[in-house]
C-alpha positions in Angstrom: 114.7 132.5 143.4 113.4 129.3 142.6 115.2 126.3 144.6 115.0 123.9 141.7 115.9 125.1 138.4 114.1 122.6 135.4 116.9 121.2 132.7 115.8 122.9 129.5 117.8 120.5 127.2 115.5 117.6 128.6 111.9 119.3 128.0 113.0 118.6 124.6 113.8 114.9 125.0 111.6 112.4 123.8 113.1 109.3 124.7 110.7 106.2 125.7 107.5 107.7 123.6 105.6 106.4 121.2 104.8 108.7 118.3 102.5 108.3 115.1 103.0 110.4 112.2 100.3 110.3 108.9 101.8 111.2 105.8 105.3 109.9 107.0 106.7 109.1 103.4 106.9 112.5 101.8 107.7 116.1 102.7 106.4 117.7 105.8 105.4 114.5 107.5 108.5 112.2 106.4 110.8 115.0 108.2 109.3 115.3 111.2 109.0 111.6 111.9 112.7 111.3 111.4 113.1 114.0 113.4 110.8 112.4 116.5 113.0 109.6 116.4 116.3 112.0 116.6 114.9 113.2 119.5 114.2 110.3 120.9 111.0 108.5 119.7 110.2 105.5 118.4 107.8 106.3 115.3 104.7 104.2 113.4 104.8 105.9 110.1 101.4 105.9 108.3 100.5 106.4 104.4 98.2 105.1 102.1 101.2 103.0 100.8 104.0 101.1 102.1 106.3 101.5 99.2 108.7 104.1 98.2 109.1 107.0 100.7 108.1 105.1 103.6 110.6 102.7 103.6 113.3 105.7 103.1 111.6 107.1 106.2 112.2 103.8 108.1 115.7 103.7 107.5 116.4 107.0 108.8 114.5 106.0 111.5 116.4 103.2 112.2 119.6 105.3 111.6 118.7 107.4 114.1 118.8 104.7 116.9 114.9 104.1 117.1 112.1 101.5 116.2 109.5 101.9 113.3 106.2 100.5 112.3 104.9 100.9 108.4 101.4 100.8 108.6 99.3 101.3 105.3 96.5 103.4 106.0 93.8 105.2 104.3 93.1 108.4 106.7 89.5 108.9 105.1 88.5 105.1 107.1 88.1 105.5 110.6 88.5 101.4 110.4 91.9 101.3 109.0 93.1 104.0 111.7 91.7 102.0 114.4 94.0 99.1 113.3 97.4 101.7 112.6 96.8 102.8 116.0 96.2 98.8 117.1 99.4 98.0 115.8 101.1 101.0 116.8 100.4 100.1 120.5 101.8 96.3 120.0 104.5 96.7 118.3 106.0 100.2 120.2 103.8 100.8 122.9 101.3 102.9 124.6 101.0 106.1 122.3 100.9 109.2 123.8 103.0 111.6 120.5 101.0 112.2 116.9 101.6 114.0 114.2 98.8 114.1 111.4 100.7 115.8 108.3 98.4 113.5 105.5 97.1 116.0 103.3 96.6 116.9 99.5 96.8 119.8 97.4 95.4 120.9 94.0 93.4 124.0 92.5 90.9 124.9 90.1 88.3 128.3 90.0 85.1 127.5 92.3 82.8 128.2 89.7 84.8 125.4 87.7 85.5 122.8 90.1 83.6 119.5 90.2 82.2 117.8 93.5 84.1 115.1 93.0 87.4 117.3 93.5 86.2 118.9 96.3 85.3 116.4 98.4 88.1 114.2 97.4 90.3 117.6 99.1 88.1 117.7 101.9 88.1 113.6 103.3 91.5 113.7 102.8 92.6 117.3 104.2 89.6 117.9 107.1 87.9 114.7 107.7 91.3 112.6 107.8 92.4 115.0 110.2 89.2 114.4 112.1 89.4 110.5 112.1 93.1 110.1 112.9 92.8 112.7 116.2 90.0 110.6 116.8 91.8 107.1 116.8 94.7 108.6 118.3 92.5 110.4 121.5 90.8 107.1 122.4 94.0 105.3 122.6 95.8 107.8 125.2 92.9 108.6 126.6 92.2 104.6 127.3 95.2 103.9 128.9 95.4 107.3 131.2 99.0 108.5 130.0 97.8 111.7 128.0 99.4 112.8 125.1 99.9 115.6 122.6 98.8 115.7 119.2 99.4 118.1 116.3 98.1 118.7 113.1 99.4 119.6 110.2 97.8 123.0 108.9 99.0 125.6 106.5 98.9 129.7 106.1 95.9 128.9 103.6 93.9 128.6 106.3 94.5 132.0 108.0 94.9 133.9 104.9 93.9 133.3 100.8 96.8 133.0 98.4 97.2 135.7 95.7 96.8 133.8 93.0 95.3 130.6 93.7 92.2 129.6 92.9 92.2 126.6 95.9 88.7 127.8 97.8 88.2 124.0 98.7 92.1 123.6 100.5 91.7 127.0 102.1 88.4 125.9 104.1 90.3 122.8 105.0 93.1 124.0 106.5 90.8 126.4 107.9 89.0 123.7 109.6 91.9 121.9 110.9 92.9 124.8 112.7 89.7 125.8 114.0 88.7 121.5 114.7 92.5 121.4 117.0 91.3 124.2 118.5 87.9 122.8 119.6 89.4 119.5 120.5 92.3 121.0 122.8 88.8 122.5 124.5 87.4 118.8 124.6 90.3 117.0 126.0 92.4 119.9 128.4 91.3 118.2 131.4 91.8 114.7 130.5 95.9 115.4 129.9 95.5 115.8 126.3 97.1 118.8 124.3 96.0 119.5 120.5 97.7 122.2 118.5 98.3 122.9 114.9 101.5 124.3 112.7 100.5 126.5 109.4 103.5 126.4 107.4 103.7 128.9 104.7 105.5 127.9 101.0 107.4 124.9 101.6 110.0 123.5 99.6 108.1 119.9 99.9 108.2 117.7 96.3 104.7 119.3 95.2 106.1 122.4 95.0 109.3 121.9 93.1 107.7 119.5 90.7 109.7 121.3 87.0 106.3 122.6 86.0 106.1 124.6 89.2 109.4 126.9 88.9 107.7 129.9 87.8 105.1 129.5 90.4 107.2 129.3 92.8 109.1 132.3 92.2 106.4 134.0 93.1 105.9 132.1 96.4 109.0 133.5 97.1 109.0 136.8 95.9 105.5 137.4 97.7 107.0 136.3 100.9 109.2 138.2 103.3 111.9 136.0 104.0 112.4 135.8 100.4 112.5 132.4 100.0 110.3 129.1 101.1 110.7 127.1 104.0 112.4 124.0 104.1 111.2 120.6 105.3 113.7 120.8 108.1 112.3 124.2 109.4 109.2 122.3 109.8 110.7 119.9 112.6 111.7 122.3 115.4 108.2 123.9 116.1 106.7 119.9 115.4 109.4 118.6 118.1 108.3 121.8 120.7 104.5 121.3 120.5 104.9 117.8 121.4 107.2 118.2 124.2 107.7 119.2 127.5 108.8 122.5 126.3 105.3 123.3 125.4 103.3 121.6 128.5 101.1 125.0 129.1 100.7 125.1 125.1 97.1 123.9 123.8 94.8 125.0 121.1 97.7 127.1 119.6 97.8 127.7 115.7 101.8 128.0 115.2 102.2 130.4 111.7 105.5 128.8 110.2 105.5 131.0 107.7 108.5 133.6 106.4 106.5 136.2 107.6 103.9 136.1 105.2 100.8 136.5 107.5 102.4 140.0 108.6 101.5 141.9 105.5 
């Protein structure tokens, strides 16, 4: 047996990190930040706006014991990044945690959607995701401390949802699993660790919007569990890729889905 036995409460532990989270004022992204900062971190929340959620976000934060930055960022400008990660750095230190959950949603059938809506999908969804690893990567990898980042995929990109006609989000997600995979290739030998979560139907405020009951009873019928995911369900497999726990964990694709991918 082993002469030294690792404390498996601690791989957990995130105390004295600096994390950055996109998206941090609604849903998926505004849990997990608060939920970095339960466990430890301190957090620069990023969204296109300042206002609203964000500040709600801080002040969990804030209640959880930990600093926050609110940076207003767009994640299509690779400039604006630059300068959330900038200020990141000063005002919590060197970042070595992200967590890019910025994304939008919306459908329409391919033989009816514009350019316009498709490519407004795919900066936000695919080449946001692209630009904020980016910024993120050349700050750890500048200052030699590593890091671990993870991107916020969905189910969409592994399989198409009965249903809806969204062929423009599905090759996004489908390209932010595929473009973590390629960069945990990239950067595995400079102490860098990429990996992606695909929740299934979430629970987030775009999908229990009062115009969207009926739809999602069917979410839930047509998953296994019976029922969508909530927010919080989203913050345990965020908190693991980004630890300790998971330090022989790269290039993984983590299905957080109800077990909807099984049938």
């Amino acid at each position: 047996m082993p002469d030294i036995f690792l404390n498996a409460p601690a791989l957990f532990d995130l105390s004295g990190r600096t994390a950055l989270v996109t998206g941090a004022g609604s849903g998926i992204g505004q849990r997990i930040a608060i939920g970095l900062a339960q466990c430890g971190a301190d957090v620069a929340l990023v969204d296109r706006r300042t206002d609203g959620g964000l500040s709600d976000t801080a002040s969990l934060v804030a209640a959880a014991g930990r600093k926050s930055v609110q940076v207003a960022a767009d994640v299509t400008s690779a400039d604006a990044l630059a300068e959330a990660v900038a200020q990141t750095e000063a005002e919590l230190g060197p970042l070595t945690l992200a967590v890019n959950a910025a994304g939008i949603a919306n459908a329409n059938p391919c033989e009816e959607m514009g350019e316009d809506q498709y490519q407004t999908l795919m900066d936000i969804n695919l080449k946001g995701v692209w630009l904020s690893c980016q910024a993120e990567a050349r700050a750890m990898l500048a200052h030699g401390k590593g890091g671990s980042i993870v991107n916020i995929a969905s189910m969409s990109g592994v399989i198409v949802n009965r249903g809806l006609n969204q062929v423009h989000y599905n090759a996004s997600k489908a390209g932010v699993i595929h473009m973590s995979k390629s960069m945990a290739m990239e950067w595995v030998g400079r102490g860098i660790r990429v990996n992606s979560i695909s929740p299934g139907y979430t629970a987030t405020p775009m999908n229990t919007r009062p115009e969207m009951v009926h739809q999602t009873k069917e979410f839930e019928n047509q998953t296994p569990m019976q029922r969508m995911a909530d927010v919080n369900e989203m913050v345990g497999p965020a908190v693991f890729l980004l630890s300790d726990a998971a330090s022989y964990c790269t290039g993984v694709d983590l299905l957080v889905d109800g077990g909807f991918c099984c049938w």
